[in-house]
Structures are given as C-alpha cells and as structure tokens.
TILUMFI-202433 format. One line per field, with one value per residue (C-alpha): x, y, z; residue number from 1. Coordinates in nm, 4 decimals. Layout:
N
u = (X  ...)
v = (Y  ...)
w = (Z  ...)
pos = (NUM  ...)
end
This chain:
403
u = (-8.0695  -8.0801  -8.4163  -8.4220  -8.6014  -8.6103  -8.4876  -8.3237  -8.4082  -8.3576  -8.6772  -8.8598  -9.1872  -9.3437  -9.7348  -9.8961  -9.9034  -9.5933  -9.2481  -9.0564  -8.6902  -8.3274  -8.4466  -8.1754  -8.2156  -7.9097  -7.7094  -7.6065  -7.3210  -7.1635  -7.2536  -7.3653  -7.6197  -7.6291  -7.9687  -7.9210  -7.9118  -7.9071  -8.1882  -8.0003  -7.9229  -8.1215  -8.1569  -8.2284  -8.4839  -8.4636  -8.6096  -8.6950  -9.0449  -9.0142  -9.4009  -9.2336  -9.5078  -9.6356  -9.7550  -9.7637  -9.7245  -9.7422  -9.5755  -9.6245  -9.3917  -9.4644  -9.2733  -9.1238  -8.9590  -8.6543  -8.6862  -8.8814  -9.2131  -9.4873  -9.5087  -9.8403  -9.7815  -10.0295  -9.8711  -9.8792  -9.6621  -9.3774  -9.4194  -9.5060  -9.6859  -9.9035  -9.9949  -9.9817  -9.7504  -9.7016  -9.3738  -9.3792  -8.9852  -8.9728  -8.7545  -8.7685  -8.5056  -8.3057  -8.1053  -8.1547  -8.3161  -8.5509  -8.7362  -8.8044  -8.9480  -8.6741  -8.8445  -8.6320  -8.7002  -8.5531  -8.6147  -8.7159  -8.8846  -9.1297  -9.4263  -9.3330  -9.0898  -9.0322  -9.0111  -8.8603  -8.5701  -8.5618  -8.6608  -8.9237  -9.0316  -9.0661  -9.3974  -9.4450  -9.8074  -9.9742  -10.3419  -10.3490  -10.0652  -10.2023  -10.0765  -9.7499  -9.5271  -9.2570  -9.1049  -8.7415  -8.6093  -8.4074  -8.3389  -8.3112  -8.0943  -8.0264  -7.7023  -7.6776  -7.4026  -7.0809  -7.0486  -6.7330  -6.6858  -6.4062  -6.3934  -6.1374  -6.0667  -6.2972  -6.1114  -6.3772  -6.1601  -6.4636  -6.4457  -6.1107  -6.0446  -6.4280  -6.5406  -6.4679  -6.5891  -6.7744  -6.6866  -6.8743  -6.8271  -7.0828  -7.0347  -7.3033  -7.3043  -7.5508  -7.7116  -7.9724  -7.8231  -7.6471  -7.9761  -8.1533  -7.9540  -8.1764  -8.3965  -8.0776  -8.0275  -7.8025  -7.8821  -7.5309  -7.5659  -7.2912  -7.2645  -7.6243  -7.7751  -8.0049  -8.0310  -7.6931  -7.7636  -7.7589  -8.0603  -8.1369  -7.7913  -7.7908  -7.4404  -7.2269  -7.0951  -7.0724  -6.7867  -6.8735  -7.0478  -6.9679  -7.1640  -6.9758  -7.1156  -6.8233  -7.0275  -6.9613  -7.2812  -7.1753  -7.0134  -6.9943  -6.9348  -6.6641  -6.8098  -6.5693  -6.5548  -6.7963  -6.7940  -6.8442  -6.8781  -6.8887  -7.0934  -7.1248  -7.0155  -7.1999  -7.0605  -6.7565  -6.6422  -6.5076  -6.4750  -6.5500  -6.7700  -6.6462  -6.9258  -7.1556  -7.4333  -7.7347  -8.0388  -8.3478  -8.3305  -8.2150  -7.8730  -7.7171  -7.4352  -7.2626  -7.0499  -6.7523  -6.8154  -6.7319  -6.5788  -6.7132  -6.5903  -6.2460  -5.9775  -5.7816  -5.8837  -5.7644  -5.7804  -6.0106  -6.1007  -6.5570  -6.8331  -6.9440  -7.2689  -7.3550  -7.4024  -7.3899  -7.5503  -7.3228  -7.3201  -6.9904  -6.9543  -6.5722  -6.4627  -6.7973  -6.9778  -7.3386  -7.6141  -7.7141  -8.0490  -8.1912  -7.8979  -7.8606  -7.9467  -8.1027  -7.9458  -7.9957  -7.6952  -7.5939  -7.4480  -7.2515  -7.1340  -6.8639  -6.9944  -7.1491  -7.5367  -7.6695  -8.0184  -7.9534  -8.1212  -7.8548  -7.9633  -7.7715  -7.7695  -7.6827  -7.7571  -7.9210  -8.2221  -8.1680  -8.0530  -8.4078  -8.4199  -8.6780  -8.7388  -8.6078  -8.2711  -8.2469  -8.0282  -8.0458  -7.8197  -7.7463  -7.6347  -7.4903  -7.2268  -7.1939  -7.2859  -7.5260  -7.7011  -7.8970  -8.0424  -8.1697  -8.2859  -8.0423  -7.9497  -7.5928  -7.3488  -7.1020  -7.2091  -7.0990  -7.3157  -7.3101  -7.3846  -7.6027  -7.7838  -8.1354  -8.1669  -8.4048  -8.5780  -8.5543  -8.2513  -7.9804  -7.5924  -7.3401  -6.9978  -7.1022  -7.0764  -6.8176  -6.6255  -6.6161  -6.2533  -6.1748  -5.9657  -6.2502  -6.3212  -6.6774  -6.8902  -7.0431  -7.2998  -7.4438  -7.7542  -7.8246  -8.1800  -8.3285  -8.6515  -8.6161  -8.8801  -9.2624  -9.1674  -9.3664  -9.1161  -8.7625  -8.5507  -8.2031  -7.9797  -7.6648  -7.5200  -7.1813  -6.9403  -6.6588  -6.5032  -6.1190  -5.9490  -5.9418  -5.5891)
v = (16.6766  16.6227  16.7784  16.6174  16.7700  17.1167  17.3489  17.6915  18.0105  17.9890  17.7205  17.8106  17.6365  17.6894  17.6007  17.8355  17.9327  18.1817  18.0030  18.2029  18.1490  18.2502  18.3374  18.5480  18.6481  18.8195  19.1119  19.3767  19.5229  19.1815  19.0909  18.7012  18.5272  18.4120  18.6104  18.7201  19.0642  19.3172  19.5921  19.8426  19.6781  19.5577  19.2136  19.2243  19.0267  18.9293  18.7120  18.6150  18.5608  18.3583  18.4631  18.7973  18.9421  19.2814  19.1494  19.3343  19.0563  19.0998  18.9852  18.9672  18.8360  18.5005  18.4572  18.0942  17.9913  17.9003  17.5018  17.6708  17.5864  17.7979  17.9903  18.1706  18.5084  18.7625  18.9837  19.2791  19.1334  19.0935  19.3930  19.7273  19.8371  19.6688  19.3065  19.2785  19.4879  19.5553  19.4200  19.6392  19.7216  19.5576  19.5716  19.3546  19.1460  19.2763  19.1082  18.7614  18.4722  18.4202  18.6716  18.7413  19.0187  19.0994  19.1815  19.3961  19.4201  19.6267  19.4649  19.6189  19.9225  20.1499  19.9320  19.6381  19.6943  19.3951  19.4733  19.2100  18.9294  18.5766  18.3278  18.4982  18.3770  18.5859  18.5472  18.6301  18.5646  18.6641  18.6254  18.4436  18.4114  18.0527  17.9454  18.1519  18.1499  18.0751  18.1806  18.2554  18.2353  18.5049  18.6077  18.9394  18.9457  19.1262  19.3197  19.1067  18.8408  18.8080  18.5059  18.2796  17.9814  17.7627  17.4304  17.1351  16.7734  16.5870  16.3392  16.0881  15.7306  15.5390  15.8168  16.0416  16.1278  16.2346  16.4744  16.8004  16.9166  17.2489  17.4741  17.7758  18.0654  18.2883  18.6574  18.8109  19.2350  19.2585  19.1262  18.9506  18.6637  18.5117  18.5909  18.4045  18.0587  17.7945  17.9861  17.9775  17.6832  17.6631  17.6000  17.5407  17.4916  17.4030  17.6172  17.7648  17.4113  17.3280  16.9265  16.9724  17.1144  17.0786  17.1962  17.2607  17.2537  17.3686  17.5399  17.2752  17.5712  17.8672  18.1150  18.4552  18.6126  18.3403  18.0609  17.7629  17.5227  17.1964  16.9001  16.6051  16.6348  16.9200  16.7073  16.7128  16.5281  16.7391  16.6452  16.7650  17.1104  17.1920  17.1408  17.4474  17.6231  17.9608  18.0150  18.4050  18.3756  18.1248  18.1393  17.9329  17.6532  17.8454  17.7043  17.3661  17.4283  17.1517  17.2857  17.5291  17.6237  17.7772  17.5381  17.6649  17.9556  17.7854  17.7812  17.4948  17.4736  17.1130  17.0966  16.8199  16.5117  16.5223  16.1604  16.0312  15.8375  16.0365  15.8508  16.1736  16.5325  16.7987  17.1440  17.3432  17.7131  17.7476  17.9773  17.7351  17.6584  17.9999  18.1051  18.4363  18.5644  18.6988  18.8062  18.8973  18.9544  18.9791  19.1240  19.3564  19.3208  19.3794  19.3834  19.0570  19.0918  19.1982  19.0674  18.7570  18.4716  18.1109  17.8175  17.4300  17.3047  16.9156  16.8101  16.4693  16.1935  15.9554  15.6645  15.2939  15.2592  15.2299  15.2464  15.5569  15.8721  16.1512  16.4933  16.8072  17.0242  17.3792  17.7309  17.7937  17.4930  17.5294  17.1955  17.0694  16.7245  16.7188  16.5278  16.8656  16.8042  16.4670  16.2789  15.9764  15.7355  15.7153  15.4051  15.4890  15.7462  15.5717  15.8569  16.0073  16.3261  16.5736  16.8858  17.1507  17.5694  17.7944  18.1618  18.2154  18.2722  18.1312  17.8344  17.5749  17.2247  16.9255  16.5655  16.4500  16.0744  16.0043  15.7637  15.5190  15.7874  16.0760  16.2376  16.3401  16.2131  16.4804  16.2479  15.9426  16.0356  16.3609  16.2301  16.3098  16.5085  16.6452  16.9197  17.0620  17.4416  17.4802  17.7661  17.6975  17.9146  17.9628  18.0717  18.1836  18.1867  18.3138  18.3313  18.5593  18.4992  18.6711  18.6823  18.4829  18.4606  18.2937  18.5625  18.5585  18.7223  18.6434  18.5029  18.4366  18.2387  18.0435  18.0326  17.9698  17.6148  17.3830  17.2624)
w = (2.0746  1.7222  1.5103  1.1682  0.8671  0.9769  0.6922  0.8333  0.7249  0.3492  0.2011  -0.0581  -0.2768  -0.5856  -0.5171  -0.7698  -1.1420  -1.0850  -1.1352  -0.8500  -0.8593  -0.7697  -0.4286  -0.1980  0.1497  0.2330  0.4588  0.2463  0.5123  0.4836  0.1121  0.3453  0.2755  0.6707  0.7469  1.0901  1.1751  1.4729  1.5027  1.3124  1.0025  0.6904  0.4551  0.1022  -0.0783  -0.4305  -0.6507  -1.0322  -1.1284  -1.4665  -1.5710  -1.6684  -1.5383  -1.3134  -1.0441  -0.6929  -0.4327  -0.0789  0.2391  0.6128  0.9186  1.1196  1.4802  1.5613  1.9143  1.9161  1.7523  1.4570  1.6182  1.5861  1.9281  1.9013  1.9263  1.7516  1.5011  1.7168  1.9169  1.7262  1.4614  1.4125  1.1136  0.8701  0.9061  0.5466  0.3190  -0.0392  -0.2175  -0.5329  -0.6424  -0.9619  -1.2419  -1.5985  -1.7730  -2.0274  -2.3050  -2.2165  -2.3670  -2.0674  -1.9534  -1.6178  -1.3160  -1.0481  -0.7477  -0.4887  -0.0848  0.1853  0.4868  0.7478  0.6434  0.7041  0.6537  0.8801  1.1272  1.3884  1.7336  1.9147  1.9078  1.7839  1.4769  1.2042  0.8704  0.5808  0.3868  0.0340  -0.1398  -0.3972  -0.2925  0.0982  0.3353  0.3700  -0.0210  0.0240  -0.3029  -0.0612  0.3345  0.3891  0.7312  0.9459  1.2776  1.4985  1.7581  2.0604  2.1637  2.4919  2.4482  2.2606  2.1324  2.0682  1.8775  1.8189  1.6216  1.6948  1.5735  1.7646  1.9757  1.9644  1.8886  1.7083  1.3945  1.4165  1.0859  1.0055  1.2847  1.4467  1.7805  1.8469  2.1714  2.2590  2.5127  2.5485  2.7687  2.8744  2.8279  3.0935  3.4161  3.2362  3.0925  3.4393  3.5897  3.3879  3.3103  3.3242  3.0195  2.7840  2.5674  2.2352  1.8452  1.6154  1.2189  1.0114  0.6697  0.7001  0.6346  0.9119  0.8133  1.0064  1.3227  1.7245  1.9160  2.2499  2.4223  2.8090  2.9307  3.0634  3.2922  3.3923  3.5308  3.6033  3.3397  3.1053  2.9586  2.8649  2.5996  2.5646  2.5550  2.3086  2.1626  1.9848  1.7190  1.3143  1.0682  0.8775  0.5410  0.2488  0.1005  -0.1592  -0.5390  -0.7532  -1.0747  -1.2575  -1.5506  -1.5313  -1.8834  -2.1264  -2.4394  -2.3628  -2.0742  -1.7837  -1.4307  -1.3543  -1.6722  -1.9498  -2.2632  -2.2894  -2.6185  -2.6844  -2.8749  -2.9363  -2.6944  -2.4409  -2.2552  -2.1673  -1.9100  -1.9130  -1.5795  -1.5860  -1.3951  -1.0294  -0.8548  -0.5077  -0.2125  -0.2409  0.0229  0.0963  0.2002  -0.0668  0.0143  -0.2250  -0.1405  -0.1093  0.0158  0.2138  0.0050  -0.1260  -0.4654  -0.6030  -0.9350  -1.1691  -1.5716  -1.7387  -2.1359  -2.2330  -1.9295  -1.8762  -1.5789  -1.6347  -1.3592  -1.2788  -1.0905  -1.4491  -1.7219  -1.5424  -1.7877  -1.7010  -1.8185  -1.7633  -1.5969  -1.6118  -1.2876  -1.3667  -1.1022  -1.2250  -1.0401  -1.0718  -1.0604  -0.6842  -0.5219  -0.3342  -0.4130  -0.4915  -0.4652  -0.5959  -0.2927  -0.1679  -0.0710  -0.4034  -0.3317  0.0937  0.0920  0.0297  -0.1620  -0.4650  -0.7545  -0.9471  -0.7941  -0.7804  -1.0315  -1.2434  -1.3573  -1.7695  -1.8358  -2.1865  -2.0020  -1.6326  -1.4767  -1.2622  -1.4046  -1.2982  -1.4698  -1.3302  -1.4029  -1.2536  -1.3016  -1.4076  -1.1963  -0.9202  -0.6815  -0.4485  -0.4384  -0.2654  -0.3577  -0.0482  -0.0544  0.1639  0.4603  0.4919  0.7686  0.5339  0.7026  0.4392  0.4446  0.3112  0.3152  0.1781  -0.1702  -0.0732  0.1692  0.5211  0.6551  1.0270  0.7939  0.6086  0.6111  0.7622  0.8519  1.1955  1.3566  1.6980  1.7895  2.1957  2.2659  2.6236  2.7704  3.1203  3.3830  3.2432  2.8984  2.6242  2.3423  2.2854  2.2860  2.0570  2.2845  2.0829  1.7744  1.6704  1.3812  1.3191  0.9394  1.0054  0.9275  1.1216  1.1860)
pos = (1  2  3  4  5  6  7  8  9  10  11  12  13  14  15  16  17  18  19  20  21  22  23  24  25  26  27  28  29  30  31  32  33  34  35  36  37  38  39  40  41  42  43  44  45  46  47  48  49  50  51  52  53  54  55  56  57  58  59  60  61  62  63  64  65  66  67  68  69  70  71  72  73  74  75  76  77  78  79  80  81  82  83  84  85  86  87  88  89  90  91  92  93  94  95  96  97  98  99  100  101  102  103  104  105  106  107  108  109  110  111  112  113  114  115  116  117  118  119  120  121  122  123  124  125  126  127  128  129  130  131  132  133  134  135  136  137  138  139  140  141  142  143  144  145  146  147  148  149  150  151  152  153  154  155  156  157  158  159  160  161  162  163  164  165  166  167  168  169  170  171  172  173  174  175  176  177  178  179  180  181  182  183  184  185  186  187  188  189  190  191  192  193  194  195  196  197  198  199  200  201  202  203  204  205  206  207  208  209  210  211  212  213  214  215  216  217  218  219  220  221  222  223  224  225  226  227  228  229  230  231  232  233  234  235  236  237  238  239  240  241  242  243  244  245  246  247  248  249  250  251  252  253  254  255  256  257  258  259  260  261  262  263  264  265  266  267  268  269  270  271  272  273  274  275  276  277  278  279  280  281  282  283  284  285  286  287  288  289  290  291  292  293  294  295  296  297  298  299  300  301  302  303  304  305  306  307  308  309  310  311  312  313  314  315  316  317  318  319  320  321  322  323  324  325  326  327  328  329  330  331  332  333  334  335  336  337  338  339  340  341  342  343  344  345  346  347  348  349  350  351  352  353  354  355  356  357  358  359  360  361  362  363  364  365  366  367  368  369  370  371  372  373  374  375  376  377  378  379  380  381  382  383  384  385  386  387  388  389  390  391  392  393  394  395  396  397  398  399  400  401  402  403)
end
C-alpha cells in the first residue's frame, strides 16, 4: 500500500522568529545522511540559526509506529533520562558575509538516551515542544535480522523502460522473528525520500529462517539521476555553476539551465539527493559548519511555460514542496527560475511537478530510466505477541547499478 504525503525522517519548519537553516541529521561512522542507526552508534545534529544569536534551545524524543503514526507511548517508555534536554554546543560564524550560530548535537547522550527500537522524531524548541522550530526523523534498530536487497528491471510490459522492481530477503539472527511472522510487515524508500515509498508489505514467503518479500507491488519508478552543483567556492563559476558575484553583501550563485523531458538515459555519477556543506578558498579547506557562507542560488529550467507547479527538490528541503522552492516562469529568458537561500557547498536536486491530489512526480520533468542509480532502503518492523510498540528489527540497502 501506497501512503502519500508522509515526509521521512529529514522535515523541517520555520514557525517562529528564528530563521533555522541548513539542517543535517546524519551518521558520523558512515559520513550518510540515511539516519538509522544501531544502539551503539551516534547521529549528529547540526544546524544554522541565521538570528546569529545565543540562544540555548532544547529538545526531547517523540515515538511513532511503524507508518509514522503517533503510537501513544509515554516518554518513559521509550527513553531514559530527561524528558526535556538542553541543546547548548554552539559555535559563531566567522568570515562570512552572513552571520550565523552553528548549533552541534551528539545524539544519544547522556541526557536522553532511547531505550527501545523503531521510528522517533527529533524535537527541537525553543520555548514548547508544541511550536517546535523543526523535527527530524530517525530510527533505532535492533541486531535481529540481516537484511538483503536487490533491485532489477521490472518486467512489467505496460512501462519497461521506466521501472525497476525491488526484492528483499530478510534472515532472522534469532528465534524471534520466525516466531513471530504475522507481526512483520515491510517499509522500502527510494533515495531517503519518503514521497517514494512502499508501506506495509507482508512476506510473500517464507523458507526457514528467511523472510521473502517479491511481490510486484514493490515497484519504482526509476526516475533519472539527480542534477547537481558545487559552489564551495564563490568567487568564480565552478561545477554546474555558470556565474557567481557578490552585491550588496550578498552572494549570488547563478546555476546553468538544466533541460527536461530528456529521451535517453545518460549516466551521471550522484549522492542520491544529499548535499554536503563545504568552503574552499584557493585550494584551502576551511571548516564549513562556521566558514560556510550563504548564497542565493538561481535554479534555471530551459523549458516552455506550463501550468504545473515545479518545485526544486532534495535532501537539503526533504523533498517538501513550498512556495520557497517553487519556481516561476520568466518570460523575458524562457525559463523557469527559482531562487532560493542555501549554504555553500555540494548538492544534488531534483525538478519534481504536483498532482492534482498533492502527490509529487519525479520523471516528468527528469525523465524516468529502468538504468538509473538509486538508493533503496528497507525498513523491517515487528511487533511479537505482548509488546506495545513496532519494533525495527532490521534494516538494510541497496546502492549498486542496476544493469
């Protein structure tokens, strides 16, 4: 079954006076922002708060079953420690034309610690965890399967050249997974963007101690690999990066204009939808969480006017349309523009349009490929007999062509 609208773990919005941005949620060991982790490891938080101000904000954890619904647990029982916690690490900007507050956050720590498996939702406020500044999704996940994944062309006649198929095997470590079958059910994202997603998906079989997940519903469209661009450095065009200048004490990135409805796949190396913030001055790398300048980038379209709305979307926004990212046809350039705030550095994007029921299309203006390079994810979620929570029992990847 298809869920529409639900954003995965990486949404963020700005309801208060603070302009919070350049938001990362990611696993230091792996340098991914995929935030998923096992018990023993850590994600870092960071983020810019363009007041430039001190502030000491605060944070607290929220537990979700496994469709991102709110399951009703009390805090106690999914965390140790404080139900509310100080986020104080802070550092300011240095040499750069905006100023800014990096705020830092090892997570978990000693103040908040949770205890068991599944979906949570990271809450950072200022005054109430009811007007959060904004949530960031993750998950914690048990040492009970191993989970493999393998992507194919989908053999489906009505769209060959557009799809590929998703398989997955899942082995369980212990006793408990076989034992408790009819509580596991699958959740598979493509490139940690959870408009495109399959929920709820029962084994189709089972062999031993193996689940086996090979129904056709597990289809995608294989979209087209992402754009991208680099603007670590701003004084000159760089890549993908066609003018760049500074008025009034602003930046401004100009990016060259991208084409849509391509007819043929072309290979073109991406992260999959990630950014990554980055600040280099004539070959010196400086630190970007506090040298890291903002500039407006100019995302172009070569394309003739339409009614659809065209968003400029990827792991930097969470794939969440907004009028921010939304762009606008010039007439004097035929072009569709959009301008929007970023922190410099390296990031893929995608040019996604809106249906008429407020689901989002990735191919129609990029092009949809069987041969594109995709990261798919999949989530294993259990709930064993006299337990109140959707467990995540295992997790796993696929980021290989497919060929």
């Amino acid at each position: 079954m298809k869920v529409p609208g639900i954003i995965l773990m990486f949404f963020s919005c700005l309801i208060s006076a603070q302009d919070i941005r350049s938001i990362q949620l990611f696993n230091p060991q792996t340098n991914d922002e995929t935030a998923v982790i096992g018990f023993n490891e850590r994600l870092i938080l960071k983020f810019d708060d363009l007041t430039n101000s001190s502030t000491v904000f605060r944070y607290t954890l929220k537990h979700f079953d496994r469709n991102w619904q709110d399951d009703g647990l009390f805090f106690t029982e999914y965390a140790n420690g404080s139900l509310n916690a100080l986020l104080d690490q802070f550092q300011y900007s240095f040499n750069t034309l905006q100023p800014y507050t990096n705020y830092t956050l090892t997570f978990p720590n000693d103040k908040i610690q949770p205890k068991i498996s599944g979906n949570f939702e990271l809450v950072v406020y200022k005054d109430s965890p009811e007007k959060p500044l904004f949530k960031k999704r993750f998950c914690m996940v048990e040492d009970g399967a191993d989970i493999a994944v393998n992507v194919s062309r989908t053999s489906d006649a009505r769209n060959p050249e557009i799809n590929q198929r998703v398989e997955i095997q899942a082995i369980g470590r212990n006793s408990s997974l076989m034992q408790n079958v009819n509580s596991a059910s699958l959740n598979v994202v493509q490139n940690n963007n959870w408009n495109v997603a399959v929920y709820n998906q029962r084994p189709s079989a089972s062999l031993g101690n193996k689940l086996l997940f090979q129904q056709l519903s597990l289809s995608f469209p294989g979209n087209n690999e992402f754009y991208y661009f680099d603007n670590k450095n701003m004084s000159y065009a760089f890549d993908m990066v066609a003018g760049a200048e500074t008025l009034d004490g602003k930046n401004y990135t100009y990016l060259h204009p991208v084409w849509a409805f391509p007819l043929n796949y072309q290979y073109q190396p991406d992260v999959n939808g990630a950014y990554y913030f980055r600040r280099n001055d004539l070959g010196i790398e400086r630190n970007a969480d506090k040298e890291g300048d903002y500039s407006w980038v100019q995302f172009a379209l070569d394309s003739r006017e339409t009614d659809k709305q065209i968003y400029v979307l990827g792991g930097f926004n969470d794939f969440v349309p907004a009028k921010e990212n939304q762009m606008v046809y010039d007439e004097k350039s035929q072009k569709f523009l959009a301008n929007i705030y970023l922190k410099q550095g390296f990031y893929n994007y995608i040019l996604a349009t809106k249906n008429p029921d407020g689901t989002l299309n990735f191919g129609e203006v990029n092009g949809n490929f069987w041969q594109t390079e995709n990261l798919y994810q999949a989530f294993l979620y259990y709930r064993p007999f006299g337990r109140n929570y959707d467990g995540l029992i295992g997790y796993g990847e696929f980021r290989t062509p497919v060929r």
